[in-house]
C-alpha positions, 0 to 999 in steps of 0.5 A, a space after each residue: 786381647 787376652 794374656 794367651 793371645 799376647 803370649 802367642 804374639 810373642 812366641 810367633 815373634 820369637 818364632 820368626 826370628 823378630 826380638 822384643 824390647 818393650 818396658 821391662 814388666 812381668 804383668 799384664 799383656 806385654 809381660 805375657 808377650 815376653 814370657 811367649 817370645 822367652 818360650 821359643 828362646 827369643 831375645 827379649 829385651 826390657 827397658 824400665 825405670 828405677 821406680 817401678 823396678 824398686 815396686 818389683 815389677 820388673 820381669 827377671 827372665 828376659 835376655 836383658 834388662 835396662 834399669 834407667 832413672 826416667 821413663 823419658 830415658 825409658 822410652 829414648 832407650 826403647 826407640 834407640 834398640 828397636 826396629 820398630 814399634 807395635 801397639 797392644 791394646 792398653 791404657 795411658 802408656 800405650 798411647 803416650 809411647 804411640 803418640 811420642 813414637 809417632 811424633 817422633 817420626 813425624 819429625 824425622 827422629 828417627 824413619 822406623 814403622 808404627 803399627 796398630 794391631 788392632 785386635 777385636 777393633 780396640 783401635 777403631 776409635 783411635 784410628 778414625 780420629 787420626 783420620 779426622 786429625 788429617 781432614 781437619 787439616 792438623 795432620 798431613 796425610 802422609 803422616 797419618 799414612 804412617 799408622 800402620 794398621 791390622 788386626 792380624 800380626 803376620 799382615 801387620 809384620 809384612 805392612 812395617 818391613 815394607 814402610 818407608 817413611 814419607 819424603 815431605 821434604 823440610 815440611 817442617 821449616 815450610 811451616 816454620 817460614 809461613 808462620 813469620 
């Protein structure tokens, strides 16, 4: 995915009437993606930690802008003011929000939708070892289910207003009990 492309999502988001809380940065695609959804007079708001602020990496036009001390409390805020979570292509960050986000709904912290927009196939090795996670027994189906994947952000956008997250019951307190 190019800035461009990112910079479209944005706008589209924006157009759409869907706000944007991300981590607050004026670099790179989700920089891009702000400035696309600041274009079309959306709300953006961004969430960063004091310590990349204090490097001026901190995107000065969004609507709102959180300067919090941790990027635990980053990534807290981020989930508590979202609808909803969307992965770009991207590096460590991405994966480490991806996997706590999904982790998170897992154990039923909160009962929002994960999505992949899995532009050019960039998620496709990410997406096949979910899929061995839950055949090799690490993962229940159901949560592996939670993923929700497209390579277009429309499909992507009508899959997550329609997720509703599995009923497993207190499959956690099941694992709790079979492993006394």
């Amino acid at each position: 995915m190019h800035r461009a492309a990112a910079h479209d999502l944005g706008a589209f988001l924006a157009r759409n009437g869907i706000g944007v809380v991300y981590g607050g940065g004026n670099i790179g695609l989700m920089g891009a993606l702000a400035d696309g959804a600041l274009s079309q007079n959306g709300e953006v708001i961004g969430v960063i930690p004091k310590a990349l602020m204090e490097k001026e990496l901190g995107h000065g036009g969004v609507t709102e802008l959180h300067v919090v001390s941790s990027m635990h409390e980053r990534k807290q805020l981020m989930v508590d003011l979202s609808d909803g979570f969307i992965a770009l292509p991207g590096g460590f960050g991405t994966l480490d929000e991806l996997f706590e986000t999904l982790t998170w709904l897992q154990l039923s912290f909160h009962d929002k939708p994960v999505g992949l927009l899995n532009v050019s196939g960039f998620f496709d090795g990410l997406i096949h070892f979910i899929t061995h996670m839950s055949r090799s027994g690490f993962l229940k189906p159901e949560h592996a289910e939670c993923v929700l994947v497209e390579s277009d952000a429309a499909a992507l956008l009508t899959r997550m207003q329609a997720f509703r997250p599995p009923d497993l019951g207190k499959w956690i307190e099941k694992l709790a009990a079979e492993a006394r």
